[in-house]
C-alpha positions in Angstrom: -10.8 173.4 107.4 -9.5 176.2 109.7 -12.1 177.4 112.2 -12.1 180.5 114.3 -13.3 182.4 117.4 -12.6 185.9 115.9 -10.6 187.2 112.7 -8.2 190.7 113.2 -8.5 192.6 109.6 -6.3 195.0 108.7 -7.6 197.9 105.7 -11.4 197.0 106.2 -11.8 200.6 105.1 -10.3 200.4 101.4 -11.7 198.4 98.5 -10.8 194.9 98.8 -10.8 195.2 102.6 -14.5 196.7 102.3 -15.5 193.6 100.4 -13.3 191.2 102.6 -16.2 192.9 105.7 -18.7 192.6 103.8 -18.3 188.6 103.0 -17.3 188.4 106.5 -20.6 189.6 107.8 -22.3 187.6 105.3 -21.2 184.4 106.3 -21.9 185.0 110.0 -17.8 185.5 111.4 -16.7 187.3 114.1 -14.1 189.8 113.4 -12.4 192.9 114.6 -11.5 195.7 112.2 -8.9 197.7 112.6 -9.2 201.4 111.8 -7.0 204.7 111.5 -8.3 207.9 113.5 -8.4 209.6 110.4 -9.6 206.8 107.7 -12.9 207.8 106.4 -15.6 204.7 106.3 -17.9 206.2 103.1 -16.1 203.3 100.4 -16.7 200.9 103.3 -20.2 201.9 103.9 -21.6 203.0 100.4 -20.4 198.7 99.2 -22.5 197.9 102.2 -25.6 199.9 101.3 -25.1 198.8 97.7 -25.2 195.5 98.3 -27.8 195.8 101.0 -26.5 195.0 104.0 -26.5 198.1 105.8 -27.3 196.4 109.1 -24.5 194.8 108.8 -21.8 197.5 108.4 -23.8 199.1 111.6 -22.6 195.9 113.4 -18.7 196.5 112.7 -16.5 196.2 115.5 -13.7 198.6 114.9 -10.6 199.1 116.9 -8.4 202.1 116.6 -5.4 201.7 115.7 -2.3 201.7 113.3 0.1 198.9 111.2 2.9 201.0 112.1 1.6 201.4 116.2 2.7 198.2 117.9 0.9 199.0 121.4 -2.8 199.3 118.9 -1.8 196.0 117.1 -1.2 193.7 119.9 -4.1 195.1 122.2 -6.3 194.8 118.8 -5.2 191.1 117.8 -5.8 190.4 121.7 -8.5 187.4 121.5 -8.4 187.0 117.7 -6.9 183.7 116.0 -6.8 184.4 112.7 -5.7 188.0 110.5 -6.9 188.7 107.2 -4.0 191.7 105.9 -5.2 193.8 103.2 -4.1 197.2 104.4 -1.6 198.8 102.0 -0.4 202.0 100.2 -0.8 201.8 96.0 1.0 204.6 94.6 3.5 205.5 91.9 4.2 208.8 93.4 8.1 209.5 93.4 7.3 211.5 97.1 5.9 208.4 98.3 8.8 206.5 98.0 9.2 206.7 102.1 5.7 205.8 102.7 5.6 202.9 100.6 8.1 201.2 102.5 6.8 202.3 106.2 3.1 201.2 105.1 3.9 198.1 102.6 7.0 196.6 104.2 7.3 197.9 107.7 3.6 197.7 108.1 3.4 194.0 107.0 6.6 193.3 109.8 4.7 194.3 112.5 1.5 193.0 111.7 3.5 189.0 111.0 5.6 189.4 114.1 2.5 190.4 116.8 0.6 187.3 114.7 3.8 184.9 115.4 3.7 186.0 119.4 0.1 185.8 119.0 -0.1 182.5 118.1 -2.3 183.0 115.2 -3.7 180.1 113.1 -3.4 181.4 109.7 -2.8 184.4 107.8 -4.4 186.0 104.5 -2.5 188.1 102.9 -3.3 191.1 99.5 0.2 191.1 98.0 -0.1 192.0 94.1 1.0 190.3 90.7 4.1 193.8 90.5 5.8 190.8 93.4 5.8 188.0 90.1 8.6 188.2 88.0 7.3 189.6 84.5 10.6 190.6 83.9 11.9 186.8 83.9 9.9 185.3 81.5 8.5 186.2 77.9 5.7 183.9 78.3 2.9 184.4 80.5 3.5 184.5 84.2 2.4 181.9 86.7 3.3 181.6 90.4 6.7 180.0 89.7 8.3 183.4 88.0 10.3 184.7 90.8 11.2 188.1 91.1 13.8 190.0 89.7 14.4 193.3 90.4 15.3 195.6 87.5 15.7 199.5 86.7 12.3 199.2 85.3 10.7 198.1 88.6 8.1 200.8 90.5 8.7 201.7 94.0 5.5 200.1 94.6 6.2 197.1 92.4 9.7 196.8 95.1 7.6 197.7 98.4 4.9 194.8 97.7 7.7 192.0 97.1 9.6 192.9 100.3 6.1 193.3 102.1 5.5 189.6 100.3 9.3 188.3 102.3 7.9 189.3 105.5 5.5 186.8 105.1 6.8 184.0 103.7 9.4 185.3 106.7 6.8 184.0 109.1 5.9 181.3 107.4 9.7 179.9 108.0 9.0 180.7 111.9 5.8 178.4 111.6 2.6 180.9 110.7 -0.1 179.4 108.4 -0.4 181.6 105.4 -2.1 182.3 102.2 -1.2 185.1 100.0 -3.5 186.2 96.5 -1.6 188.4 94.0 -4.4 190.0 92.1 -4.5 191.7 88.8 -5.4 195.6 87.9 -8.7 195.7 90.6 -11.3 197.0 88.9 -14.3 198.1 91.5 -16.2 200.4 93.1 -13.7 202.5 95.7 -13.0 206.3 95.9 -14.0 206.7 92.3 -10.9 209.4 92.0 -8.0 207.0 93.8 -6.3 203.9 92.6 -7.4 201.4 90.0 -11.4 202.7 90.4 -9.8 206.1 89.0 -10.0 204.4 85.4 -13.6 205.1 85.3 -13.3 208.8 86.2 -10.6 209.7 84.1 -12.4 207.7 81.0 -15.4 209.5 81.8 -14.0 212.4 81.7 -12.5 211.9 78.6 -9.3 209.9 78.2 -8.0 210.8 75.1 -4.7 208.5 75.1 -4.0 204.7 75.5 -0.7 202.9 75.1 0.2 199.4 73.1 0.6 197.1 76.3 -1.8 195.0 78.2 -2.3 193.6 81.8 -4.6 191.5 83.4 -7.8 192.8 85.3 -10.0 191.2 87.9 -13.5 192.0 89.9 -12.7 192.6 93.4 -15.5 190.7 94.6 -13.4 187.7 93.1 -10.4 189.2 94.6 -12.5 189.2 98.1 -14.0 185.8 97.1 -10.6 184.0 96.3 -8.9 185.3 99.2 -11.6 183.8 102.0 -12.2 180.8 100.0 -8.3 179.8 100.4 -8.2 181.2 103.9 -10.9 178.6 105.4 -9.6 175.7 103.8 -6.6 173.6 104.2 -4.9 174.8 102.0 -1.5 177.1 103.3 1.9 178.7 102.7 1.0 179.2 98.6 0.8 182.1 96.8 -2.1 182.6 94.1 -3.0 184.7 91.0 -6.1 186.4 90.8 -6.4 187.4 86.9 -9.8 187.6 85.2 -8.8 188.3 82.1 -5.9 189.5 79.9 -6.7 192.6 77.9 -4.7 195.2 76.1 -5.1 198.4 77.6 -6.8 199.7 74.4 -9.5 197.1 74.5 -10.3 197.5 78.4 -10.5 201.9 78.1 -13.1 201.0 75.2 -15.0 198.6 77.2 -15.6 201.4 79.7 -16.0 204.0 77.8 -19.2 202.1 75.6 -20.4 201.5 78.9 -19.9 205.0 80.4 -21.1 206.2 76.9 -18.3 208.3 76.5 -15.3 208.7 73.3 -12.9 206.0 72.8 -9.4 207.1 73.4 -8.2 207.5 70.0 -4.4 208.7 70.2 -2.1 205.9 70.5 1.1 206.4 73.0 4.2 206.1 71.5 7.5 205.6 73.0 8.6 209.4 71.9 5.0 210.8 73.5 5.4 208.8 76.0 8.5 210.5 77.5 7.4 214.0 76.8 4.1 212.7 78.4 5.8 211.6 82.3 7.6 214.6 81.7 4.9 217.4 81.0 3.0 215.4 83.8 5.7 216.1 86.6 6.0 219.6 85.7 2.0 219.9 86.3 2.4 218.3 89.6 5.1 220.3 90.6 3.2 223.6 90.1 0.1 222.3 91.4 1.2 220.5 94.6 -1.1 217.7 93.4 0.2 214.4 92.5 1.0 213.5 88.8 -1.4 211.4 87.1 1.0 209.6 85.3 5.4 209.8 86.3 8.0 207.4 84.7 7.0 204.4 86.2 3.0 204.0 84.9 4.3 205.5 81.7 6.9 202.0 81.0 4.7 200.1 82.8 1.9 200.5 80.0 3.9 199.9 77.1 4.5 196.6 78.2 3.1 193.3 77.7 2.2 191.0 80.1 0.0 188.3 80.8 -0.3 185.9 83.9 -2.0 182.8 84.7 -4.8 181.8 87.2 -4.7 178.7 86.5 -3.4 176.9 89.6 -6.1 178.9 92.0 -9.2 177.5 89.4 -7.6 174.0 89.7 -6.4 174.0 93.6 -10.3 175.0 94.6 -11.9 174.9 91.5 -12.8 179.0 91.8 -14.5 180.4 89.2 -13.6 184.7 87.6 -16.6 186.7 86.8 -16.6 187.7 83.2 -14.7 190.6 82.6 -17.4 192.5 80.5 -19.9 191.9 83.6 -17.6 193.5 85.9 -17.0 196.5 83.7 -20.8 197.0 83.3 -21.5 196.5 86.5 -19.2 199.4 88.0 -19.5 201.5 84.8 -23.4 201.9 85.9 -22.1 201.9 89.7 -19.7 205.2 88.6 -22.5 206.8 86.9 -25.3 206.2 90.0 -22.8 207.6 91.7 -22.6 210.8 89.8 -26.2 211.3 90.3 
């Protein structure tokens, strides 16, 4: 069992990170929270006044700073023995390419080379199933399928599994790690950003859905998973974090019974789906907004995959929340929300 004086934790302000606080707090730990100028706190806060623990986000201690600012890093982990790193870009955007690799992979660099000078105990890590190599096996995925890096790989998919090197990086030069790949994150964020989007844009009316399937997970478990390995003995693995497999159909029609919206009813098919990407980056050109769907989202859900938590449910015996639950429960959190 690893003890600690005071835990360093990087993107306390996004969705897991938020939870990652607020289980923090709830268990009594001491930590530091590190915090962009401009990062706003209202997905941190409103999971804290959801769950009731308002008091507790007042008590946050956070610390200015930057991944990519070395000076605000090592003056920030000053003290600290531990670092939980969930601070990360998710985007599909072909502008972001830069940004994916100074956030994801630079980012991740610093952060494991000021915890190896540091003499940190142990390190947490939110890395992502795209690092898992889907495109090396037709079964379903586990821990052992390494990557291999194909045409048909995102930019984010490439930035997480370099970001993923760094680590096991440090781990060679003697740092105590943990890393959880988890699933599609379905939860309660900025209701118009990331994976929490799929509730807006079903609510709105999604009209569309494709033929493949993913996996999806409650970021509580996500949050859960993560500190349950990282205050036990257990180090240097790398875990899934998959609720359940669904096909994409199946989980937009889950939400949308909830939400009490239309099904999606036109099915994508490889012709609509390259007009689609297409039609999309057009939009986005002329609107200076950022497309909804490009290239990358567009292969990505016509295929199949499925992956595996089984070795996470047998190494500590952690149990998902059921899939339906967690839809339910953020489908009624979206529409408090739009109250």
């Amino acid at each position: 069992m690893y003890l600690c004086a005071m835990i360093f934790v990087t993107g306390g302000t996004g969705l897991v990170g938020s939870h990652i606080l607020l289980k923090l707090s709830q268990r009594g730990k001491e930590f530091k929270a590190l915090k962009r100028a401009s990062s706003s706190l209202e997905v941190c806060k409103s999971i804290f006044s959801y769950y009731k623990s308002d008091d507790f986000f007042a008590k946050i201690n956070w610390v200015s700073g930057d991944i990519n600012d070395i000076p605000s890093l090592e003056s920030g982990m000053q003290d600290c023995d531990m670092l939980l790193h969930c601070a990360g870009l998710v985007s599909f955007a072909p502008s972001d390419v830069e940004l994916l690799k100074k956030i994801n992979i630079e980012g991740t660099a610093n952060i494991v080379n000021i915890a190896l000078s540091n003499d940190i105990k142990k390190l947490g890590y939110v890395s992502s199933i795209a690092t898992l190599g889907r495109n090396s096996t037709t079964d379903i995925v586990d821990e052992e399928c390494h990557f291999k890096a194909t045409k048909l790989d995102s930019n984010y998919a490439l930035s997480k599994y370099y970001a993923e090197q760094e680590v096991w990086r440090a781990v060679a030069e003697g740092l105590d790690a943990v890393i959880v790949n988890p699933s599609v994150i379905l939860g309660p964020g900025d209701w118009t950003k990331g994976s929490s989007q799929i509730f807006e844009k079903i609510h709105d009316g999604l009209k569309y859905y494709s033929s493949g399937s993913t996996g999806y997970v409650d970021v509580d478990d996500v949050a859960e998973a993560l500190l349950q390995l990282f205050f036990s003995d257990v180090k240097n693995e790398r875990f899934i974090v998959n609720g359940e497999n669904l096909k994409y159909r199946d989980c937009f029609d889950r939400i949308a019974e909830n939400l009490k919206t239309p099904k999606a009813i036109i099915k994508i098919t490889p012709f609509l789906k390259e007009i689609a990407w297409r039609l999309e980056a057009v939009r986005s050109f002329l609107s200076g907004k950022k497309p909804l769907l490009t290239k990358e989202t567009a292969n990505s859900g016509m295929t199949t995959s499925k992956f595996s938590s089984a070795k996470i449910e047998k190494v500590i015996g952690f149990k998902f929340t059921d899939i339906n639950t967690t839809i339910k429960k953020y489908s009624d959190w979206f529409i408090a929300d739009l109250m």
